[in-house]
N, C-alpha and C positions, 0 to 999 in steps of 0.2 A: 283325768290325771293332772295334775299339778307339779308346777317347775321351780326350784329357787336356786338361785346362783348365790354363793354364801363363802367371801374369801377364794374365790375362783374355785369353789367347788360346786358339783351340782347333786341336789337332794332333790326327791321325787317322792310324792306318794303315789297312790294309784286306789282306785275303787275296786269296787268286789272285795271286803273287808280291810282295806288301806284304807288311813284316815285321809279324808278331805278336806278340812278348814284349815284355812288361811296360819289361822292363830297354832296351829298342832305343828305346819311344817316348818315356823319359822323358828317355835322353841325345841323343833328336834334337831334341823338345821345349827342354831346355836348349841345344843350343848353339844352336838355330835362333831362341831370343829373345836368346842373345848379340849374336846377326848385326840381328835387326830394331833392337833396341836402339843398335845403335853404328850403323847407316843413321841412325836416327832423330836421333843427335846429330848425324851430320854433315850431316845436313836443316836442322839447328836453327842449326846455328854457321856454317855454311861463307857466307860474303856473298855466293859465288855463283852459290847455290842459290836462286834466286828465279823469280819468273814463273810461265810455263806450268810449268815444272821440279816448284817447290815446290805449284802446283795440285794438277796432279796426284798428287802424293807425299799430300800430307795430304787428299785424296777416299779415296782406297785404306788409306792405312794408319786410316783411322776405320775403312772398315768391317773390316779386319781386327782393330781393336784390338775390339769389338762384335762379335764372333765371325760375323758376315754373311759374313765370307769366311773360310772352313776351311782350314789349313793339312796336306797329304798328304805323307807321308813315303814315296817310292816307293825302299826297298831296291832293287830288282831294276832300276833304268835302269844304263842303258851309262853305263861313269866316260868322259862326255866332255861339251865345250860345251855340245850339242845336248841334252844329257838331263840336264842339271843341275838343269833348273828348267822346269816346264811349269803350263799351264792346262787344269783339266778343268769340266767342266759335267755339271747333273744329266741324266737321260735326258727331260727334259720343257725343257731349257736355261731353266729359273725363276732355276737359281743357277748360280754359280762361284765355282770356288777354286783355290787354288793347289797347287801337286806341287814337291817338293824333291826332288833325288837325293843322293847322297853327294859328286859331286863338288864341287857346290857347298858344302857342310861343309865340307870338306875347302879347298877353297881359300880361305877364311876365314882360314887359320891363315897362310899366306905372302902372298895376295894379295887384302885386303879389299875393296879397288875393284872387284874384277870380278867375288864374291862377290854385291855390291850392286848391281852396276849388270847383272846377270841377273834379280836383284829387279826392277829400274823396269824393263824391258824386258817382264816379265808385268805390272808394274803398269799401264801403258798399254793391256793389253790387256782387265786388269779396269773401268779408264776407260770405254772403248771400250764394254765390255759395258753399264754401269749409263745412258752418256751417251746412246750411241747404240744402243738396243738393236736395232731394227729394222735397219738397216743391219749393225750386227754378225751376226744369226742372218740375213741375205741370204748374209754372205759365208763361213757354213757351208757352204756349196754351189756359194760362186763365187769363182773361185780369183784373179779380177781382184780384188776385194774384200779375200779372206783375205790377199793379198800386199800389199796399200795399209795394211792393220793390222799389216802384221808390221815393213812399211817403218816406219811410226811408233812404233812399240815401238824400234827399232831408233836410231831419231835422238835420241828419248829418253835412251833411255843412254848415249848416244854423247853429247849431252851434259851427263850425271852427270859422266860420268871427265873429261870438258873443265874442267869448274869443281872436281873432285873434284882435278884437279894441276894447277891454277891457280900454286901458289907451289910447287911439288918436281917432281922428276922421276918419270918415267912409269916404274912399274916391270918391265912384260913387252912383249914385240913386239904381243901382240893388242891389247894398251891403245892401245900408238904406231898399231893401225892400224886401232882405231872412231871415234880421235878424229879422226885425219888424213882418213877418208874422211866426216867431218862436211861439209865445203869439198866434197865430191863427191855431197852427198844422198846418200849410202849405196849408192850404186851400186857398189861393190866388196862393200861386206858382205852386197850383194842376190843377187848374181854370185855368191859365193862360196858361200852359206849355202843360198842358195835357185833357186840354177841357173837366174838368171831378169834379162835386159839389160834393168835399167827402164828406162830412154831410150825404149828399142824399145816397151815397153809402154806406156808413154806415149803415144808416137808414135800405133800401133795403137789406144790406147781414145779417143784424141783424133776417128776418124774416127764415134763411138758417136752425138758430140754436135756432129758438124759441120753446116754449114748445107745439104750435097750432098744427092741426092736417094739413093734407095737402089740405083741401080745405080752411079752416080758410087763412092759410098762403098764398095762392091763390088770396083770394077774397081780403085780405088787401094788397097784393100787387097791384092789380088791383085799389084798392080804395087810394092808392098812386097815381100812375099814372093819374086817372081822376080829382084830387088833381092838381096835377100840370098843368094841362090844363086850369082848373077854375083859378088858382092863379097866374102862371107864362105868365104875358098878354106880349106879342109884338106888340108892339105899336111907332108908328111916334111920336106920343106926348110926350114918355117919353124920358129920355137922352138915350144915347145910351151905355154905361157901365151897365147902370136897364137891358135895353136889350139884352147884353151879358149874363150878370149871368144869366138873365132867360132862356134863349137858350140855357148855358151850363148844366141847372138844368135839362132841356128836352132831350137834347144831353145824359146825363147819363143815363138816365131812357132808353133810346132806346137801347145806346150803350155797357147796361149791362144786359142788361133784359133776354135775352136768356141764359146767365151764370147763372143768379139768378136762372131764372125757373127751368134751369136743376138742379140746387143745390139743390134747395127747393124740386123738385121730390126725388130727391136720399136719401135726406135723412130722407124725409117722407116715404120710404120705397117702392118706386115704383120701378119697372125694368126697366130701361135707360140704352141708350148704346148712347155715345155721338156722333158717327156716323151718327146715326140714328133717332137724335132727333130732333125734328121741332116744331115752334112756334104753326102751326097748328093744334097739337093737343088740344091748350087751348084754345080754340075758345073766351073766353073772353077776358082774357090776352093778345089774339094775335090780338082782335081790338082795346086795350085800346092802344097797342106798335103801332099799323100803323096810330093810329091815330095822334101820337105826331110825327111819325114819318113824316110824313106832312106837321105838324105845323113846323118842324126845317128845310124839305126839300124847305116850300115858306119863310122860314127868314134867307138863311145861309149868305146873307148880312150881318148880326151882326158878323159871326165869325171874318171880317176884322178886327174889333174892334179890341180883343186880338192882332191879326196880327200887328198890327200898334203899339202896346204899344211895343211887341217885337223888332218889329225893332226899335223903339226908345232906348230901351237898350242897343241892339246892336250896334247902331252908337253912345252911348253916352262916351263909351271909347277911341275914339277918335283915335285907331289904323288904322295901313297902312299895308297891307300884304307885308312880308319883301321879 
């Protein structure tokens, strides 16, 4: 591992696929305080960077300027959105820090907004971490949780780029469409990103904290799920976008369902231990969940779909890995 202190920041690489020479961490070091630096001025000047925005902007960047939070230089990610910029944590989760890829370099140079606003979207999740730590190290493990952090990371920067093109035009389609799905709660960029209909999730963890008894809340989550089966049709006939959402609507239902159940057990007052807990004690529940699960295992053909819209974003910036 390697160490650079760079403007009283600290950058790191690390082995096991992190670059190691000298000469990589001093030009990632440099351009990656190019980048914090010009975030920082348009924190400072832009008038409509205030509020919860600018809160949490200057919570984050103290402890980064205070070396509390480490900056990683991760060579080896995929040149895409998704791996441009991550959050790791120690093996005992005391700290966290941040992971940079090259794509994000890289798009610094034609499209600084979304450079930055990759930044506040981990910033939020360092937020998260110092604010709330307890419910952040629950949602290590629970995916209802981990998704409700990503959602706010996500609205976050969605709206950076809102008040970051306040007065100019929006210069790429993924810009035109985290700020457009700002008016939608991020329900497109939930969809898209994380294969996951919050609406529906909602819906489903709404029944966690309802006033119903534990079979009531049972039976209408079951009467959900057979719900979506009747309605969410996959079909050749329709376009194939219809047939995403309805696979991601089926996808959710499967891929939270055991979270929900054990919630809605617990806190209907049942004894769980989440070791120990299995779909097969709900005998109904647990056919309504294999049956859609099914239905998404003979259509995952449709998830391409999303896949192809991403990489169209991905190539729509038009960068080169430097």
């Amino acid at each position: 591992m390697k160490k650079l202190l760079l403007a009283g920041i600290c950058f790191l690489t690390l082995s096991s696929g992190f670059a190691q020479n000298n000469k990589q961490l001093y030009s990632f070091a440099g351009r990656m305080t190019t980048i914090l630096n010009s975030l920082d001025s348009v924190m400072r000047k832009n008038p409509g960077m205030t509020g919860l925005l600018a809160d949490r902007y200057r919570f984050v960047n103290d402890k980064v300027r205070n070396r509390e939070v480490v900056i990683r230089y991760n060579k080896s990610a995929s040149y895409t959105l998704a791996e441009a910029s991550g959050i790791y944590l120690s093996s005992d989760t005391s700290k966290i820090g941040l992971i940079v890829g090259d794509f994000l370099l890289d798009l610094y140079d034609l499209h600084p907004a979304v450079a930055m606003e990759l930044l506040i979207y981990q910033y939020q999740h360092i937020y998260d971490f110092y604010k709330n730590p307890k419910l952040y190290r629950i949602g290590l493990s629970n995916s209802i949780e981990e998704t409700y952090f990503n959602v706010d990371g996500l609205a976050l920067a969605g709206m950076f780029l809102k008040n970051y093109y306040q007065e100019s035009p929006v210069s790429s389609p993924f810009e035109k469409y985290v700020i457009n799905d700002l008016n939608d709660h991020m329900q497109g960029m939930t969809m898209l990103f994380f294969r996951t209909d919050l609406n529906l999730l909602h819906k489903m963890n709404n029944l966690v904290n309802s006033e119903q008894t534990l079979d009531e809340a049972l039976r209408e989550f079951n009467a959900i799920g057979r719900s979506l089966i009747e309605y969410k049709k996959l079909d050749s006939s329709q376009n194939e976008w219809t047939n995403y959402c309805n696979l991601i609507s089926l996808r959710t239902y499967v891929f939270y369902s055991k979270q929900i159940l054990f919630d809605i057990a617990k806190t209907k007052g049942e004894e769980v231990d989440p070791a120990t807990f299995q779909l097969e004690d709900y005998s109904m529940n647990n056919q309504t969940i294999q049956d859609i699960r099914s239905v998404v295992k003979e259509n995952e053909r449709y998830f391409k779909v999303g896949e192809r819209i991403i990489d169209q974003y991905n190539n729509s910036f038009d960068i080169e890995r430097h």
